[in-house]
TORLUMVO-323410 format. One line per 8 residues: number of its first residue (from 1); their letters; for each residue x, y, z of N, C-alpha, C, O, CB. Coordinates in Angstrom, 2 decimals. Glycine has a CB too. Layout:
NUM = a = X Y Z X Y Z X Y Z X Y Z X Y Z  ...
***
This chain:
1 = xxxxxxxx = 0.84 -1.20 0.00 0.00 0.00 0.00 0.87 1.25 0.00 1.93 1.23 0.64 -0.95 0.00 1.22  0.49 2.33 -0.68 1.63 3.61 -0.87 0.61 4.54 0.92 -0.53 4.71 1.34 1.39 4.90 -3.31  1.99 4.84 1.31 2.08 5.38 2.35 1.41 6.93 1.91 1.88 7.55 0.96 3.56 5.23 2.89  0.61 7.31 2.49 -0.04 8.84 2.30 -0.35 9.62 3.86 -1.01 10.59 4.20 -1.70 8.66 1.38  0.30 8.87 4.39 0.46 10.16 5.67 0.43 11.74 5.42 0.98 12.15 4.40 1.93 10.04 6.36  -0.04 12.45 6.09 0.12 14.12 5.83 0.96 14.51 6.08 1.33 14.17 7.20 -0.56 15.02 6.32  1.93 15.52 5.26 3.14 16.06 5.92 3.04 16.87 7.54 2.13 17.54 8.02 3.69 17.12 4.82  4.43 16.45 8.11 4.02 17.25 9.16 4.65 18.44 9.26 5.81 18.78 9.00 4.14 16.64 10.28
9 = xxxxxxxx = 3.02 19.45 9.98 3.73 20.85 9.53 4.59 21.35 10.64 5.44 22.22 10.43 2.62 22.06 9.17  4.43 20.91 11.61 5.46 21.38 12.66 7.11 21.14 12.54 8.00 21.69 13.19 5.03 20.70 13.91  7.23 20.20 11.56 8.43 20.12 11.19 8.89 20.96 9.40 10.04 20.92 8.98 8.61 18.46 11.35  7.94 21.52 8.73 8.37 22.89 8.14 7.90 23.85 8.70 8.42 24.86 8.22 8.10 23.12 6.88  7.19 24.09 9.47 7.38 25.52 10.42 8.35 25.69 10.91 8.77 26.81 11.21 6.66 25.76 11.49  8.99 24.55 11.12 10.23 24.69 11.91 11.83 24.84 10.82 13.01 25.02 11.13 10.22 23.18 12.97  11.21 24.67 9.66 12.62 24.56 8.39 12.10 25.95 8.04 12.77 26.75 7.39 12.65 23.07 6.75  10.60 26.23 8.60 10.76 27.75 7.98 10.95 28.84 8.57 11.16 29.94 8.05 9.84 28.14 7.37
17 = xxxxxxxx = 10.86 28.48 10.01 11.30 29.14 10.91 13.04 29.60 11.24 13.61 30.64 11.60 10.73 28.44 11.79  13.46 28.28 10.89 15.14 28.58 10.70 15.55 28.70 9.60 16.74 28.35 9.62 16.07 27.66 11.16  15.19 29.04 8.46 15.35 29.49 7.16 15.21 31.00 7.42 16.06 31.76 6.95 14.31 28.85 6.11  14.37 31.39 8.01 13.90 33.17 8.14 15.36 33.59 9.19 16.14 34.47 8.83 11.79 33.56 9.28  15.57 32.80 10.51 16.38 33.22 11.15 17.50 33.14 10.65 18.31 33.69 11.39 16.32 32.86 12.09  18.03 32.66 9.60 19.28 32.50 8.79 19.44 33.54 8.07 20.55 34.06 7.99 19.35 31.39 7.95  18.29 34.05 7.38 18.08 35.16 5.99 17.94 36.52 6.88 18.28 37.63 6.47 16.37 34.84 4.79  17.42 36.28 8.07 17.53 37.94 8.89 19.14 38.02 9.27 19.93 38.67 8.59 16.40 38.09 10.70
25 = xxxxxxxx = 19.39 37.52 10.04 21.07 37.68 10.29 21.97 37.74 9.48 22.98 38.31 9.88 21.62 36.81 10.89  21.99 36.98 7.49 22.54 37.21 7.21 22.05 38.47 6.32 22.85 38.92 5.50 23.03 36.30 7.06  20.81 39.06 6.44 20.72 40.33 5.45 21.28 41.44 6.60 22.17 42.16 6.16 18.86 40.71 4.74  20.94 41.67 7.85 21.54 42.48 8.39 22.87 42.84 8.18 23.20 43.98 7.87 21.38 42.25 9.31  23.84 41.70 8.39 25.38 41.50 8.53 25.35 42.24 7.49 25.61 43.44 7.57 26.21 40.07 8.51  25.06 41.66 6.41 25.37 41.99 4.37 24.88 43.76 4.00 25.72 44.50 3.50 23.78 40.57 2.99  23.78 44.16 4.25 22.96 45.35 3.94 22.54 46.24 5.12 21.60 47.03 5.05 21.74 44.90 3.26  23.38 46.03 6.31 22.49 46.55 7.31 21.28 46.88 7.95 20.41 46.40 7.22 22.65 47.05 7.35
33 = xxxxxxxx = 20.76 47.42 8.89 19.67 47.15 10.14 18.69 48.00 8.76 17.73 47.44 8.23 19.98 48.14 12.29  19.16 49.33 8.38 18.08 49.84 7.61 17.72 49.52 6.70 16.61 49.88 6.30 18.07 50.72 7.36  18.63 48.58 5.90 18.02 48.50 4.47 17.75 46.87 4.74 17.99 45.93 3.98 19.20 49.02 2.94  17.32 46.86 5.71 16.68 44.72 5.91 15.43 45.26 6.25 15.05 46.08 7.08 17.47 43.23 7.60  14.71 44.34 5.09 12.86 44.51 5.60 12.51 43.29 5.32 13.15 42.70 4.45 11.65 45.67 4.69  11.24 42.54 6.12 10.68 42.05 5.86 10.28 41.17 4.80 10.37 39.96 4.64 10.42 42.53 6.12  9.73 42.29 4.01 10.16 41.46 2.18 11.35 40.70 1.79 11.35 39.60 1.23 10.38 42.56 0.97  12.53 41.53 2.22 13.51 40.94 1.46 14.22 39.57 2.59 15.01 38.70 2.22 14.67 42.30 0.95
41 = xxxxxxxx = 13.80 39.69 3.66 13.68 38.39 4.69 13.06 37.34 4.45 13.56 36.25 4.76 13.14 38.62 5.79  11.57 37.46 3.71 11.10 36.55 3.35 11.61 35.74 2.03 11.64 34.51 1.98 10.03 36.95 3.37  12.03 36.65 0.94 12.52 36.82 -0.33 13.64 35.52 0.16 13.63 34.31 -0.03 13.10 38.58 -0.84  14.36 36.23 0.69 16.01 35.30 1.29 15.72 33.65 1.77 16.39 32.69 1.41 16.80 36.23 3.10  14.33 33.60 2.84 14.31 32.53 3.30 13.42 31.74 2.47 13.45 30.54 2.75 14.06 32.60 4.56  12.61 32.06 1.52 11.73 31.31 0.63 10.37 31.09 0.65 9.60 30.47 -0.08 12.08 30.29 0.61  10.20 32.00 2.02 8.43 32.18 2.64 7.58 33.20 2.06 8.32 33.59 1.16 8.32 32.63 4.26  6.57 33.86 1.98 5.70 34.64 1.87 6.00 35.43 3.05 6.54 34.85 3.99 4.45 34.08 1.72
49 = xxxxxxxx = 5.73 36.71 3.14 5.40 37.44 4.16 5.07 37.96 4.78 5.39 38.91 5.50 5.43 37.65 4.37  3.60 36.81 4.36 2.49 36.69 5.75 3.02 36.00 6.49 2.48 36.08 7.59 1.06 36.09 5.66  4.30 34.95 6.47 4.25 33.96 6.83 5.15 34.51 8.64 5.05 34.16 9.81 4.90 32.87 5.55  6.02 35.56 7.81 7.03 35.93 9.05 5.52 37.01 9.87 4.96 36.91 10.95 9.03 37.13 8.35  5.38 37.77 8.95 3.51 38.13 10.22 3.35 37.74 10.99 3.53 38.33 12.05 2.09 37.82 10.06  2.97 36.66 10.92 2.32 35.30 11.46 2.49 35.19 12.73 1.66 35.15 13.64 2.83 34.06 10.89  3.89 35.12 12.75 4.62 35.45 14.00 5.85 35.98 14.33 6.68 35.46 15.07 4.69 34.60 14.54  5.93 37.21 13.65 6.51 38.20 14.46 6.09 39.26 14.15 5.66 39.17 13.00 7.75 38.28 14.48
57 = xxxxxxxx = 5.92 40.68 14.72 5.21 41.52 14.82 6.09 42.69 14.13 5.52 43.78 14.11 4.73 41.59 16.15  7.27 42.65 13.63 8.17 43.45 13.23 9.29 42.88 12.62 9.28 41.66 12.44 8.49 44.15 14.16  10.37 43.63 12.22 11.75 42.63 11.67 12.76 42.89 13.00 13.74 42.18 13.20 12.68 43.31 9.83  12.45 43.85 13.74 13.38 44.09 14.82 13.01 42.75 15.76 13.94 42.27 16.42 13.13 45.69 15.60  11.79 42.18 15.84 11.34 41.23 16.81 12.12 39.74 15.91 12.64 38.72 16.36 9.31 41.28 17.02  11.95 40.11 14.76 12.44 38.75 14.10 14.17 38.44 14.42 14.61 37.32 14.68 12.16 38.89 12.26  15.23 40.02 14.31 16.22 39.83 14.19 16.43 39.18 15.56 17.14 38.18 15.48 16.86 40.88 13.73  15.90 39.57 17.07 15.64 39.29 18.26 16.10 37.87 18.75 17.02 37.34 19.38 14.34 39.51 18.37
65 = xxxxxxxx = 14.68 37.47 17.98 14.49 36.05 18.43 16.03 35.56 17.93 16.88 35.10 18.69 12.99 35.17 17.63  16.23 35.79 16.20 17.24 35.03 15.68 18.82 34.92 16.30 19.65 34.02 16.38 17.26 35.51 14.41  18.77 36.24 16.66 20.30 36.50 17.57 20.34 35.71 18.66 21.37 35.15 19.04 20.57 38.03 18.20  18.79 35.60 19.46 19.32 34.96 20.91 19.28 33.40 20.18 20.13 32.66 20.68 18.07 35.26 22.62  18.49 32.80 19.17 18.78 31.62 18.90 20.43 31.07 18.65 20.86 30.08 19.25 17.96 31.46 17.84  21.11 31.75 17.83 22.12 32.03 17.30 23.35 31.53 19.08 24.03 30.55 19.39 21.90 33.88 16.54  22.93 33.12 19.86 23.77 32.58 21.01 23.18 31.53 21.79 24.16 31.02 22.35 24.10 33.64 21.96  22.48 31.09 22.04 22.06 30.22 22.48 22.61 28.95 21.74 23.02 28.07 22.51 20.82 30.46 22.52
73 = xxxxxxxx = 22.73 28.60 20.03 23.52 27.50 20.19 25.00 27.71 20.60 25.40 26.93 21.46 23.45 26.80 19.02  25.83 28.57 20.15 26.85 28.66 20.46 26.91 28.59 21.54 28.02 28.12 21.77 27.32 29.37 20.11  26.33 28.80 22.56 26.91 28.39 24.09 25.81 26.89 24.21 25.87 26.44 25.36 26.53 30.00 25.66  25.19 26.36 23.60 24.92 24.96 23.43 23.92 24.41 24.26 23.85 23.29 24.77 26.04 24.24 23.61  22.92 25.68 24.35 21.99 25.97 25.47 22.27 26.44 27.22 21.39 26.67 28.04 21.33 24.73 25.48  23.80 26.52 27.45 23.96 26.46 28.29 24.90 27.70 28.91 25.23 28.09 27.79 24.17 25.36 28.28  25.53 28.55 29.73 26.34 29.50 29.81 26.85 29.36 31.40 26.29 29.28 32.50 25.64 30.85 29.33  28.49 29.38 30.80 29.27 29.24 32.08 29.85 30.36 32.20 29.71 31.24 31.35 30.26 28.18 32.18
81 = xxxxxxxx = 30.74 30.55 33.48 31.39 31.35 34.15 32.10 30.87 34.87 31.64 30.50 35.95 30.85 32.07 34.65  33.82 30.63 34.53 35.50 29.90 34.99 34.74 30.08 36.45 33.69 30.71 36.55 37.52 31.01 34.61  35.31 29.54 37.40 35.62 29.63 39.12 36.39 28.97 39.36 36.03 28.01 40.04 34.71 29.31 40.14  37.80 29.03 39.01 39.21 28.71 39.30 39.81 29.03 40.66 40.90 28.62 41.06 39.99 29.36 38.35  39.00 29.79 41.29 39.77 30.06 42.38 40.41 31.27 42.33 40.67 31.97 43.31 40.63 29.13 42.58  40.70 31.54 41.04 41.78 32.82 40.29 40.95 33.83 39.76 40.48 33.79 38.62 42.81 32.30 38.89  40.66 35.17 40.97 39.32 35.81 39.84 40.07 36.58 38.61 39.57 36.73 37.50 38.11 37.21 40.75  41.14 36.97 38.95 42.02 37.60 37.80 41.47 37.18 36.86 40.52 37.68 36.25 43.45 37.34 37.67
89 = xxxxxxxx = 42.26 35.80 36.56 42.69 35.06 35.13 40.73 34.34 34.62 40.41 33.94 33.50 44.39 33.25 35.61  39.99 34.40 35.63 39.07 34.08 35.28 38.16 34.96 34.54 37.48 34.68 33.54 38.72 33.64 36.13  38.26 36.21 35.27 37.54 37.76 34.10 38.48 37.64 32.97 37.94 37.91 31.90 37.71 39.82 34.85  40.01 37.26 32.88 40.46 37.94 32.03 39.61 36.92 30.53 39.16 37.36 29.47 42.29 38.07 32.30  39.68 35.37 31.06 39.15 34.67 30.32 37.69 34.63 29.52 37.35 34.18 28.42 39.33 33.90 30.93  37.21 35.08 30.24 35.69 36.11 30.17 35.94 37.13 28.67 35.77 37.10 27.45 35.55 37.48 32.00  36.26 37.65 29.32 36.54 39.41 28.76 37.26 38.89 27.73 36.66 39.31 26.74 37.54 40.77 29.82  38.70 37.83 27.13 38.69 37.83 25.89 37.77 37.09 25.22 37.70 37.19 23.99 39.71 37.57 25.55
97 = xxxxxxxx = 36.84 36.14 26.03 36.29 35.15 24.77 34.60 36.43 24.45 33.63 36.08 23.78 35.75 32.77 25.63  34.71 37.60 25.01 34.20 38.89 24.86 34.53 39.56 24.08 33.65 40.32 23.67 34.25 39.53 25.66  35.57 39.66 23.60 36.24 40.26 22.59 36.36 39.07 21.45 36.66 39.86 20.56 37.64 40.88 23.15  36.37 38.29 21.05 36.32 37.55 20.42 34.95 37.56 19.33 34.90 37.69 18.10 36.55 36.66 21.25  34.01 37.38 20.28 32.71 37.75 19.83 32.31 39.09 19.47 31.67 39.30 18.44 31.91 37.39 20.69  32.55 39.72 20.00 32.61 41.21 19.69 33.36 41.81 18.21 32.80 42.63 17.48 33.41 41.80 20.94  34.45 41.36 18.01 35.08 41.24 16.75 34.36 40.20 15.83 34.41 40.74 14.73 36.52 40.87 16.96  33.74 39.05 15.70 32.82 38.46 15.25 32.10 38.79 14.36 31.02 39.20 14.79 32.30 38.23 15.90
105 = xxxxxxxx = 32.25 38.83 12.58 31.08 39.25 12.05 29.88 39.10 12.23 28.97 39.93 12.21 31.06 39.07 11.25  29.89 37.23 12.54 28.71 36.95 12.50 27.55 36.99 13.73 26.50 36.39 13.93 28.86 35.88 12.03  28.49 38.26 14.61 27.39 38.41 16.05 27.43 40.22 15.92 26.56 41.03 16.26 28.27 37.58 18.09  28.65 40.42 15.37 29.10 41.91 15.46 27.08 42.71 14.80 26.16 43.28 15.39 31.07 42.27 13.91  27.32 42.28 13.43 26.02 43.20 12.82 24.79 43.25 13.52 24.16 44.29 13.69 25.57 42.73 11.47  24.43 42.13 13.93 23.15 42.10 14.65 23.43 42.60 15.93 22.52 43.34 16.31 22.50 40.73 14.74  24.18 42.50 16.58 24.09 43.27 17.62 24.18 44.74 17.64 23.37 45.35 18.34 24.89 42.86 18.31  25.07 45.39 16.94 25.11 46.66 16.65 23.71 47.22 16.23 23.32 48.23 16.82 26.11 46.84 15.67
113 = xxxxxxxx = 22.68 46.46 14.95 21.67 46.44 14.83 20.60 46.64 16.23 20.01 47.70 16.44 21.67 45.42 14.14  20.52 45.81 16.83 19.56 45.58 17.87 20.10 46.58 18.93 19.28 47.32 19.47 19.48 43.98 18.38  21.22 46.66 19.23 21.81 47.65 20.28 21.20 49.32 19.92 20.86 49.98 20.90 23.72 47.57 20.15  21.06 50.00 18.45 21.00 50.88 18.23 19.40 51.10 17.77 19.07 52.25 17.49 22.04 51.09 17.54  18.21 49.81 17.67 17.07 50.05 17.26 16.23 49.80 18.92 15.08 49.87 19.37 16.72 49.02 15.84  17.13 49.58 19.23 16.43 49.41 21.39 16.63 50.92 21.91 16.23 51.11 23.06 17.85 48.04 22.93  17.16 51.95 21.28 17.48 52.89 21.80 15.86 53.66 21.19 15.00 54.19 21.90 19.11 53.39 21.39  15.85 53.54 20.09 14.71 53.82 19.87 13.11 53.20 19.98 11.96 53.62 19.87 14.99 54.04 19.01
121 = xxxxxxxx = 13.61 52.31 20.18 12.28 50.91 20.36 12.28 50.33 22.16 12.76 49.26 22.55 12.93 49.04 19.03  11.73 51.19 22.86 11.90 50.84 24.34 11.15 49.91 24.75 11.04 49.76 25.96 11.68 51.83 25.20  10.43 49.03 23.85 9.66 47.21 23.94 11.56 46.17 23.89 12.27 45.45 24.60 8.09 46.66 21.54  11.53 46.69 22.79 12.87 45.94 21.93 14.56 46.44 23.00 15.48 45.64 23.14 12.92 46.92 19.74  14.58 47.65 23.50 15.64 47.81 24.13 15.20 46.71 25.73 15.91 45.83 26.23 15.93 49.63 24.26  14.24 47.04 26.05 13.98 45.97 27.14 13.87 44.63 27.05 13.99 43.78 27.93 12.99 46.16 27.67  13.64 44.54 26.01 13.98 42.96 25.57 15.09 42.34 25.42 15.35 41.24 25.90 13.60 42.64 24.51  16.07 43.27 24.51 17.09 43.26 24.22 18.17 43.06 25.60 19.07 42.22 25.59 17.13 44.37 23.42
129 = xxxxxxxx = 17.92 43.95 26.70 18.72 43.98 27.84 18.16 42.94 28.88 18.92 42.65 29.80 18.76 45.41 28.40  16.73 42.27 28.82 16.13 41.39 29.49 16.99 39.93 29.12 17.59 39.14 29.85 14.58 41.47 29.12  16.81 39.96 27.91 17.17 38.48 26.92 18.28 38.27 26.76 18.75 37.13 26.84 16.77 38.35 25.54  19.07 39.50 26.45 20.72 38.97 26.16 21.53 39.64 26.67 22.68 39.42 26.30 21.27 38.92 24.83  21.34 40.69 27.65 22.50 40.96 28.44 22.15 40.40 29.94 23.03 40.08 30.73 22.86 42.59 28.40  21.07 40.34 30.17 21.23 40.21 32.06 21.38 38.62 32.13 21.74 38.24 33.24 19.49 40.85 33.24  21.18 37.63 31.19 22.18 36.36 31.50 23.38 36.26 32.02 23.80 35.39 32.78 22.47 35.77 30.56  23.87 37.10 31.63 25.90 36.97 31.27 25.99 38.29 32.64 26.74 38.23 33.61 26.84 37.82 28.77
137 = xxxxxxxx = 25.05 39.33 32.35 25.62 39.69 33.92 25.80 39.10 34.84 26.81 38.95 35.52 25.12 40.36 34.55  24.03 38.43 35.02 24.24 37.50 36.61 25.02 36.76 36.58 25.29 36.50 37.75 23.24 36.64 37.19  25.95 35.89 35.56 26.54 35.12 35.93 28.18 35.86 36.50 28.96 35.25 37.23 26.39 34.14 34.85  28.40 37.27 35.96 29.31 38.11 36.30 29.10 38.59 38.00 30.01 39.18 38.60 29.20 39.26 35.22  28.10 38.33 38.49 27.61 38.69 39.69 27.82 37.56 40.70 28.23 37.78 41.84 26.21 39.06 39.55  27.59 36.62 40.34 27.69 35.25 40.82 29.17 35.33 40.85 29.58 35.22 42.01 26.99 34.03 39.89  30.06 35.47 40.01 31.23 34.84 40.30 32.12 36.15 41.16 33.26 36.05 41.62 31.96 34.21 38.79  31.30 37.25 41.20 32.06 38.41 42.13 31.62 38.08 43.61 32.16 38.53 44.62 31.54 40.13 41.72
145 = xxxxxxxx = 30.59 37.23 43.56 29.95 37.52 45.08 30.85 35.94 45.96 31.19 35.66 47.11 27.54 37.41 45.03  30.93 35.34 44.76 31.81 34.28 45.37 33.26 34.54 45.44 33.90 33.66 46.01 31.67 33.06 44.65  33.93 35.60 44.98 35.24 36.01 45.57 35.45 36.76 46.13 36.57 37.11 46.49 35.98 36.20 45.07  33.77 37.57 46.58 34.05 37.92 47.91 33.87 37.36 49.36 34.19 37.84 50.45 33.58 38.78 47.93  33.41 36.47 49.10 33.03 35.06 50.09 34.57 34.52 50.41 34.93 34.21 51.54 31.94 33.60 49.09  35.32 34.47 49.34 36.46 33.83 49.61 37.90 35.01 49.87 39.12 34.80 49.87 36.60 32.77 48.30  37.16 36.16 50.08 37.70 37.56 51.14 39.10 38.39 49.84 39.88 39.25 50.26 38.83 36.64 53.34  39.11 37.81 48.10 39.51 38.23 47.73 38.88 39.44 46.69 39.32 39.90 45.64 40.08 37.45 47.66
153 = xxxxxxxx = 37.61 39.72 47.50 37.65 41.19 47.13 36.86 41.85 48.48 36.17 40.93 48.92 36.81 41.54 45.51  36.67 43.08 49.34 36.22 43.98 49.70 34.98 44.12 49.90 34.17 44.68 49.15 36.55 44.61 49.18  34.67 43.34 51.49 33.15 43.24 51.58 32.46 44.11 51.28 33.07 45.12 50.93 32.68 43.02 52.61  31.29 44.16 51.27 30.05 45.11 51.02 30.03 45.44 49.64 28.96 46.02 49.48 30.08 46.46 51.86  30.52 45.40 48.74 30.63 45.88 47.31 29.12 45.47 46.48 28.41 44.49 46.68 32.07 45.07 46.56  28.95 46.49 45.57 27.98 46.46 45.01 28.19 45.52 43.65 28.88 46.22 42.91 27.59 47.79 44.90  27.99 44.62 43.18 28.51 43.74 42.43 27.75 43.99 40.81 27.97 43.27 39.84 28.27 42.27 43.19  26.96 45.03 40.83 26.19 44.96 39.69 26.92 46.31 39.38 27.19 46.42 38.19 24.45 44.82 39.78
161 = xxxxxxxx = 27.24 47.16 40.02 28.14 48.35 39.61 30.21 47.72 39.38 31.04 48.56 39.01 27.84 49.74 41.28  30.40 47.08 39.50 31.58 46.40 39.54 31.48 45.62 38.41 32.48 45.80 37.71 31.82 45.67 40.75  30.54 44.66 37.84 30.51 44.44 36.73 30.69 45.43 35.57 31.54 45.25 34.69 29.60 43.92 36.73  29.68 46.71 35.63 30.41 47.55 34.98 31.51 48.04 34.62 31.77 48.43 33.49 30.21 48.02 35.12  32.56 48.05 36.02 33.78 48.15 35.39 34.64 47.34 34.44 35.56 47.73 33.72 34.37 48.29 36.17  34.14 46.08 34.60 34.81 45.60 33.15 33.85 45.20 31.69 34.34 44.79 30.64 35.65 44.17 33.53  32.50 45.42 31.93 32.10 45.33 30.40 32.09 46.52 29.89 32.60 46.73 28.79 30.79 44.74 30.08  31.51 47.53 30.63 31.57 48.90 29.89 32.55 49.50 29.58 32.18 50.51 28.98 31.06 49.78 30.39
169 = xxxxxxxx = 33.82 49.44 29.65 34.76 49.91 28.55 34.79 49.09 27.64 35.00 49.65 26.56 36.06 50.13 28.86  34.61 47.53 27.52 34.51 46.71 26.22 33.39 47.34 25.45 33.53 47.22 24.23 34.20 45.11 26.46  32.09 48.12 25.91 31.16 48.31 24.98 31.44 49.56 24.03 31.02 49.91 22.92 29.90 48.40 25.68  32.52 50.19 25.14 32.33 51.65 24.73 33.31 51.82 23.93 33.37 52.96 23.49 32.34 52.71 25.77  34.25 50.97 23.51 35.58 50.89 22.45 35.14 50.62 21.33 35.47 51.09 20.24 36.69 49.87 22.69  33.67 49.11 21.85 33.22 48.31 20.38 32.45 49.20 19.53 32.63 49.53 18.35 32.22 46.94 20.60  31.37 49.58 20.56 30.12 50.84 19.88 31.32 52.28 18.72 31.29 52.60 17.54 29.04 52.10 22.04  32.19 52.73 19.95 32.76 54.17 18.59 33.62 53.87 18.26 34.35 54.79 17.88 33.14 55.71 18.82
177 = xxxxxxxx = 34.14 52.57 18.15 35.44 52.18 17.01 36.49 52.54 16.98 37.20 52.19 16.04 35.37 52.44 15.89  36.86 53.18 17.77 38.10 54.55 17.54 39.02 53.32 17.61 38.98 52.85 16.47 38.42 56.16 18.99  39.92 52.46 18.45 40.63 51.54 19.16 40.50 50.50 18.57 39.38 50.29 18.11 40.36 51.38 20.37  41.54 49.50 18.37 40.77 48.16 18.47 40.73 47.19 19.74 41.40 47.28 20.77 41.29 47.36 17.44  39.79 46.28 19.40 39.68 45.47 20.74 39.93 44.17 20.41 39.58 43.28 19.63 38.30 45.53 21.47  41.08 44.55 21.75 41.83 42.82 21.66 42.04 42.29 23.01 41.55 42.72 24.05 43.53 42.72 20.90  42.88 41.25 22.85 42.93 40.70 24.06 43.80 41.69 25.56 43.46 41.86 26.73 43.67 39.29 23.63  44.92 42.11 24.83 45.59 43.19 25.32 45.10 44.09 26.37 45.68 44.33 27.43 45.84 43.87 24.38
185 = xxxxxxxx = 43.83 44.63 25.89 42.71 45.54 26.12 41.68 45.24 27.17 40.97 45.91 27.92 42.04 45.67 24.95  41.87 44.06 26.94 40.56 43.02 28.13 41.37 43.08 29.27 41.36 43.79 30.27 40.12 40.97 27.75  42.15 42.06 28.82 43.19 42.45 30.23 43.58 43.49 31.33 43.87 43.39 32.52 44.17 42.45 29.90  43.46 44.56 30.44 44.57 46.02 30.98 43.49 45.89 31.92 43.69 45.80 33.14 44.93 47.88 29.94  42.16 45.88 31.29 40.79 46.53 32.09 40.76 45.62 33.06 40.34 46.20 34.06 39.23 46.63 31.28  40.97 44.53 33.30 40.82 43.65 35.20 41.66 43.98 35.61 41.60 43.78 36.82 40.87 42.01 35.65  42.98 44.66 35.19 44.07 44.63 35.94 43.34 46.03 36.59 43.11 46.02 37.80 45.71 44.57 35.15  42.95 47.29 35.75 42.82 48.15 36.16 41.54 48.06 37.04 41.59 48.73 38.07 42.97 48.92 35.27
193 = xxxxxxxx = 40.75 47.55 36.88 39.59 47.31 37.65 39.48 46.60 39.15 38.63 46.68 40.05 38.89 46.59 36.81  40.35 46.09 39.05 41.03 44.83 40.71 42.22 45.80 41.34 42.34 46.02 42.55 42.17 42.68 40.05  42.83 46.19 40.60 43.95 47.14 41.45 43.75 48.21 41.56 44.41 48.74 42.44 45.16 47.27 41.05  42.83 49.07 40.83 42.86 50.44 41.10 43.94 51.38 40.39 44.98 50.89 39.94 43.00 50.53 42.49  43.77 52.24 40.33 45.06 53.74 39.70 45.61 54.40 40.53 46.34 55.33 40.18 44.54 55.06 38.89  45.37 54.03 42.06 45.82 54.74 42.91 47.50 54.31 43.09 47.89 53.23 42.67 44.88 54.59 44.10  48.14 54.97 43.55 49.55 54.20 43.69 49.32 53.59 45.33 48.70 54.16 46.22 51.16 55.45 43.48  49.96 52.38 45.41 50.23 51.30 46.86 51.01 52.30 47.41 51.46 53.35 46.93 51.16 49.57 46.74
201 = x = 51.08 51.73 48.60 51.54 51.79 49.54 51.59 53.10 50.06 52.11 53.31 51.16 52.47 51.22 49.45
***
């Protein structure tokens, strides 16, 4: 007897779902945040575009989803933070595989994208800082609060302002370009951030 089962659609919703998230990330990277629409998202992935409608409410919501899919495999569903014992060498390890990505074409565009349409889109900037930055903080928080447990840093410290000191000069080099960012650079910043500018003794 010839087999006539119905295709199942949850498994091309799902080839068409990661077909769209492929064709948004790579039209951004290629043509940038302004000149990627919808149309030409659908155009790229092979859908109609009612289809991206359907479910997503914008292309900023589409690029969204696709970026955190994106990091999400690369860290393989999962996201660590070193605890060596060594908080030095453990931010520093941080902070370059930060720079790494950051130099990254294939994370650089969309983020720059989404970083600069959240400024104007305060659904999408809260999303944006909900979804893909306050992961990687807390886990920056977590590993400060445990070296201060282990008395190598300065009780009472505010650990969410201390994180700042070492991502926000990585953002603020990546965002105006002036510099480049390397490993060099990651570094200087824990050294300067754990020791201070004051002179010892």
């Amino acid at each position: 007897m010839t087999d006539t089962k119905a295709p199942d659609s949850s498994r091309r919703s799902e080839r068409s779902r990661r077909a769209i998230y492929d064709a948004a990330l790579a039209l951004v990277t290629e043509v940038g945040y302004g000149r990627t629409t919808i149309e030409g998202i659908a155009a790229r992935a092979g859908v109609g575009k009612q289809t991206i409608y359907r479910w997503w409410p914008s292309k900023a919501a589409v690029l969204l989803e696709a970026f955190l899919d994106l990091a999400d495999q690369a860290a393989d569903g999962s996201y660590d933070f070193p605890d060596t014992g060594d908080l030095e060498a453990d931010l520093k390890t941080v902070l370059r595989a930060t720079v790494d990505e950051m130099n990254n074409p294939v994370y650089e565009g969309p983020t720059r994208a989404l970083a600069a349409e959240g400024i104007v889109d305060p659904v999408l900037g809260s999303q944006f800082v909900e979804k893909l930055l306050e992961p990687p903080i807390r886990l920056y928080v977590q590993r400060l609060r445990s070296a201060e447990a282990a008395g190598a840093l300065r009780p009472g410290l505010d650990p969410r302002t201390a994180v700042e000191l070492f991502i926000g000069p990585l953002t603020h080099r990546w965002l105006l370009r002036t510099l480049p960012l390397t490993h060099e650079y990651a570094d200087s910043i824990v050294e300067y951030a754990l020791s201070g500018l004051s002179p010892r003794g």
